[in-house]
C-alpha positions as CSV (number, residue, x, y, z in Angstrom):
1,X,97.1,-121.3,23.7
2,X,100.5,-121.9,25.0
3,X,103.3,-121.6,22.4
4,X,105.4,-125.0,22.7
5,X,108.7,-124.9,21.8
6,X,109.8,-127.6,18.9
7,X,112.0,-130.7,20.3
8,X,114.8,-129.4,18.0
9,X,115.1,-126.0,19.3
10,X,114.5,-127.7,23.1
11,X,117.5,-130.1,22.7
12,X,119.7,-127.1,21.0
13,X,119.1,-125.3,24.3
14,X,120.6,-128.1,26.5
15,X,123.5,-128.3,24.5
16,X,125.2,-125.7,26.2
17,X,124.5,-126.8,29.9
18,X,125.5,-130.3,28.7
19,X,128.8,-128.9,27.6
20,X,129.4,-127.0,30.6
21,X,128.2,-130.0,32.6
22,X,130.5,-132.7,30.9
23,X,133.8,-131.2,32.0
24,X,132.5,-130.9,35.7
25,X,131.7,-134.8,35.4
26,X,134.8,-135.9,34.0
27,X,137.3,-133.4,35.9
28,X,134.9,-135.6,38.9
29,X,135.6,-138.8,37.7
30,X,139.4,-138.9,36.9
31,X,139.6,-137.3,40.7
32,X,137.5,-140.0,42.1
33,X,139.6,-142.7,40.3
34,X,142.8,-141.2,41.5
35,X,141.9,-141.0,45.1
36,X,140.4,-144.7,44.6
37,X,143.6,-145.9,43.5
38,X,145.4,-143.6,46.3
39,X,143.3,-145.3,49.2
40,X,143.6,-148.9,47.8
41,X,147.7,-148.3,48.1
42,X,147.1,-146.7,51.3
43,X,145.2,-149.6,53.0
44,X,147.7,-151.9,51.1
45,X,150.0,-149.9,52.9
46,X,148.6,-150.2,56.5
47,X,148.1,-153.8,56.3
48,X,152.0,-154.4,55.5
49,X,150.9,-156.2,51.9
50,X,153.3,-153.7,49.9
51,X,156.8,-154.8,51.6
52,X,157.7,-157.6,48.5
53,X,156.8,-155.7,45.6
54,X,158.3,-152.3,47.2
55,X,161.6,-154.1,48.4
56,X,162.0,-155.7,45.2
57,X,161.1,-152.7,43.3
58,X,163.9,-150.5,45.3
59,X,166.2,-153.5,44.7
60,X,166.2,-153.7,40.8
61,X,167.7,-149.8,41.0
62,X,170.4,-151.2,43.4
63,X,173.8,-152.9,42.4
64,X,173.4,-156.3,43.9
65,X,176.9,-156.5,44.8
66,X,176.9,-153.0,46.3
67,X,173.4,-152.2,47.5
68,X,174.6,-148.8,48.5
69,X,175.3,-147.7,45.3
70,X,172.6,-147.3,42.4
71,X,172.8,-148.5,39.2
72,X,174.1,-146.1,36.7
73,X,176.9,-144.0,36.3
74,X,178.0,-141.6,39.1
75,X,176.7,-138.8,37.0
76,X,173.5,-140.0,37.1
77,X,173.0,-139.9,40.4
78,X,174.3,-136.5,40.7
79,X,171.2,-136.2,38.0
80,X,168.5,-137.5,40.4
81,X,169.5,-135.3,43.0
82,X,168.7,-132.5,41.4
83,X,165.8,-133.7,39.6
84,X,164.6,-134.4,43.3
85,X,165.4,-131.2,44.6
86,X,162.4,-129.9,41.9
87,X,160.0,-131.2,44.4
88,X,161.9,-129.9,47.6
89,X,160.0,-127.4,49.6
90,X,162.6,-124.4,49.0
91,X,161.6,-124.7,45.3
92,X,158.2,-125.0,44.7
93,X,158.4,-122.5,47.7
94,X,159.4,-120.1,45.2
95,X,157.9,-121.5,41.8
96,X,154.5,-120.7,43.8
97,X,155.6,-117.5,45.1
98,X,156.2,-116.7,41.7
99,X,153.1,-117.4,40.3
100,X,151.3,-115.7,43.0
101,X,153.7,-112.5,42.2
102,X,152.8,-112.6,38.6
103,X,149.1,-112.3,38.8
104,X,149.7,-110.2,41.6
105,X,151.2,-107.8,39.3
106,X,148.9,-108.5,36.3
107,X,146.3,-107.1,38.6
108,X,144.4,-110.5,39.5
109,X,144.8,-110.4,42.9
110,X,141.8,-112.8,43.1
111,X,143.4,-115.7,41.3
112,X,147.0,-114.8,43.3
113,X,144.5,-115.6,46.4
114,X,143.3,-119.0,45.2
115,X,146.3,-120.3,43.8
116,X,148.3,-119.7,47.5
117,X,145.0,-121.0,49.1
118,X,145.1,-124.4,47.2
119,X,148.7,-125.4,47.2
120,X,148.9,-124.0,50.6
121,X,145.8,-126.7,51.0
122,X,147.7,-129.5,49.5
123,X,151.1,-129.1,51.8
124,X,148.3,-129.1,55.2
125,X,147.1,-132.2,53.9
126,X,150.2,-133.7,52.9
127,X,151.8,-133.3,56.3
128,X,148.5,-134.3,58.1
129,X,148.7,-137.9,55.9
130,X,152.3,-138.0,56.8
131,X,151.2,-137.9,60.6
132,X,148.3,-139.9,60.2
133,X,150.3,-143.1,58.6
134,X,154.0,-142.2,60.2
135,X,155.5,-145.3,58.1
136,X,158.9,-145.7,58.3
137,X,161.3,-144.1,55.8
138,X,163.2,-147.5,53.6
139,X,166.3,-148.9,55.5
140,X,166.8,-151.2,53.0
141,X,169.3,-148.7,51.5
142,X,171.7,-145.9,52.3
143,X,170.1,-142.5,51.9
144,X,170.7,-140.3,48.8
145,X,169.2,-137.4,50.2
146,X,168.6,-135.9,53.9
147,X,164.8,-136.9,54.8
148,X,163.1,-135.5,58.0
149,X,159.4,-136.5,57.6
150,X,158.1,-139.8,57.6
151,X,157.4,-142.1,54.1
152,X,153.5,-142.2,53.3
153,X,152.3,-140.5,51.1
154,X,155.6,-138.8,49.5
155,X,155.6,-135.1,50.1
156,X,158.1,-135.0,46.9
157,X,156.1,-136.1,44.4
158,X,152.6,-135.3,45.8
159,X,153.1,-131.6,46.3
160,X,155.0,-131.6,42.9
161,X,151.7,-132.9,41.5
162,X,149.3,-130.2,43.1
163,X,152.0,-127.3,42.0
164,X,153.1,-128.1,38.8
165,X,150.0,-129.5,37.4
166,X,147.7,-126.8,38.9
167,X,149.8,-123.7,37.5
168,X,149.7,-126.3,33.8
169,X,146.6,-126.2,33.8
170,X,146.0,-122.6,35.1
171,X,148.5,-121.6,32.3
172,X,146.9,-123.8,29.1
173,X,143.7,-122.2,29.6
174,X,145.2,-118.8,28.6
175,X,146.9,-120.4,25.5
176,X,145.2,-120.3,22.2
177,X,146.9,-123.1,20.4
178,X,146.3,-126.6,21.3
179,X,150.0,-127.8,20.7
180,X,150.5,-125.3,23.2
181,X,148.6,-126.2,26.0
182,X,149.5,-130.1,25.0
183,X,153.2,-129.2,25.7
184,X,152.6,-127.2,29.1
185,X,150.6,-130.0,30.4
186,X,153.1,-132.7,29.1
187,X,155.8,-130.4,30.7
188,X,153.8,-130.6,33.9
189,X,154.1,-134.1,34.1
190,X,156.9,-134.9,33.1
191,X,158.8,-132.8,36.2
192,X,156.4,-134.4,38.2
193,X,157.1,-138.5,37.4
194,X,160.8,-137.4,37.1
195,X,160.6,-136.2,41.2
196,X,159.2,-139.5,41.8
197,X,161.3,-141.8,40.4
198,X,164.4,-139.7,41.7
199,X,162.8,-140.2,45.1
200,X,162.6,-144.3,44.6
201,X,166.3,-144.2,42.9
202,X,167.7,-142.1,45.8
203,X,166.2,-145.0,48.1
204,X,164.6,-142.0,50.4
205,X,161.0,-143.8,49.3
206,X,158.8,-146.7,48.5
207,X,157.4,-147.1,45.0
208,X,154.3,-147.2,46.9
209,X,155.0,-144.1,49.1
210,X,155.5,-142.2,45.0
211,X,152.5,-143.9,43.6
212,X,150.6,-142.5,46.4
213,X,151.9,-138.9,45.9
214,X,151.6,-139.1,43.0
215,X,147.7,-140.1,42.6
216,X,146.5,-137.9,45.2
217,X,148.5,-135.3,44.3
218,X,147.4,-135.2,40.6
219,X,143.7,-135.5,42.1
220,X,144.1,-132.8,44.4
221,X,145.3,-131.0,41.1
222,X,142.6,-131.8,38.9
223,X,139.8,-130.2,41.6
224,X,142.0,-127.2,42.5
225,X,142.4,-126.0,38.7
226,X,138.6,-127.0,37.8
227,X,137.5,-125.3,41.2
228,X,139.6,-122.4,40.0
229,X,137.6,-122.5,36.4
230,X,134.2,-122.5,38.2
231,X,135.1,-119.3,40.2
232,X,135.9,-117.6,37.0
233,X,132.5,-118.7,35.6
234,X,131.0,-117.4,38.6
235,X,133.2,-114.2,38.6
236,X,134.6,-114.6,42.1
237,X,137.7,-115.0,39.8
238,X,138.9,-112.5,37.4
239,X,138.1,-114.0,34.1
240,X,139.6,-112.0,31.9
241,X,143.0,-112.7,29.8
242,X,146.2,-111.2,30.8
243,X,147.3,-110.1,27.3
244,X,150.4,-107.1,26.3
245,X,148.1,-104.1,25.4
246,X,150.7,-102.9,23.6
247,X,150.9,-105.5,20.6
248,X,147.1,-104.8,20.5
249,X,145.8,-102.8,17.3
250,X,145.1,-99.2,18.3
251,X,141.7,-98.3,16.9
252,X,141.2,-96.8,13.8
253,X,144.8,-98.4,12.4
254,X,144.9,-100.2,9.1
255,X,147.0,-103.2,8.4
256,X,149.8,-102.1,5.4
């Protein structure tokens, strides 16, 4: 006679695949609604429906007397330029580089591997939707800042999202304490809204070129560092955590 297994014990078993499933279809479903959102502005975009809201968006930031000059204090602006430059190519140039040399030196050469693969990912496909839309950089305003690309999506603010929120969230799943990984995360975004709003402000973007960096960026994000946490399930990623061995109890120790 075949055993059968009681319904308790049956739905105690799925509880674990259910668990591991639910964070694969919500990671799915905040990427899908981020690159909804990005290809509604895009086609917004294309059809030439953005240029009131985006011209009196970039307006508000402007003295009305002196369009040249934002509003603010002089100091501010100074502010926003470097806040920008946080997103510039020379920097996350070397925030990624130094990412990749940290794990390369904590002996996960693995992960080092898939973190330069997927930003290196998100700058091919930046530029390539760059090329593809080729909209016009604003003229409604000076320029606060050299530009030499064109203005959909913004390069700033998406590639600040797939950077600083991937290494976030690569970073928050080695910390222990909630509060923690809350603050690296917030930290994460933070930098990244603060390089798109310079970018608007410095009148070198659209709010709608910055809302599309900024949703497909945090998409592109979201499915790097989950993609990242699959490998490690899967072991094609070392798994294990980088910890100091020697604030580690040696065996046989007592605590005084």
């Amino acid at each position: 006679m075949k055993h059968e297994i009681p319904p308790h014990r049956a739905e105690n078993r799925l509880l674990p695949a259910f668990h591991e499933n639910r964070g694969t279809l919500l990671a799915m479903a905040v990427a899908a609604g981020g690159l909804w959102v990005f290809l509604l502005v895009a086609g917004r975009v294309q059809a030439g429906s953005t240029g009131a809201f985006d011209t009196a968006f970039m307006l508000l930031l402007r003295d009305p007397l002196q369009p040249a000059d934002p509003l603010g204090p002089p100091w501010l602006e100074e502010v926003m330029r470097d806040l920008t430059a946080l997103g510039g190519t020379a920097v996350l140039t070397m925030v990624t580089l130094a990412a990749i040399g940290f794990l390369a030196i904590a002996r996960r050469p693995r992960a080092a591997l898939a973190v330069g693969i997927a930003i290196a990912t998100g700058i091919i496909l930046s530029t390539l939707l760059k090329l593809g839309y080729d909209r016009p950089r604003p003229e409604l305003v000076p320029y606060g800042a050299r530009v030499y690309t064109a203005s959909f999506p913004s390069g700033h603010s998406m590639m600040s999202a797939v950077v600083y929120l991937t290494l976030a969230a690569l970073l928050a799943r080695v910390l222990t304490r909630r509060r923690l990984r809350v603050y690296v995360i917030g930290l994460g975004i933070a930098v990244t809204l603060l390089v798109g709003v310079s970018r608007v402000y410095l009148g070198v973007h659209w709010p709608t070129d910055v809302l599309g960096g900024w949703t497909l960026g945090a998409a592109f994000a979201l499915l790097a560092s989950h993609a990242m946490l699959r490998l490690q399930i899967l072991r094609a990623v070392e798994r294990r955590p980088i910890v100091n061995r020697s604030a580690l109890p040696r065996r046989g120790s007592s605590k005084s």
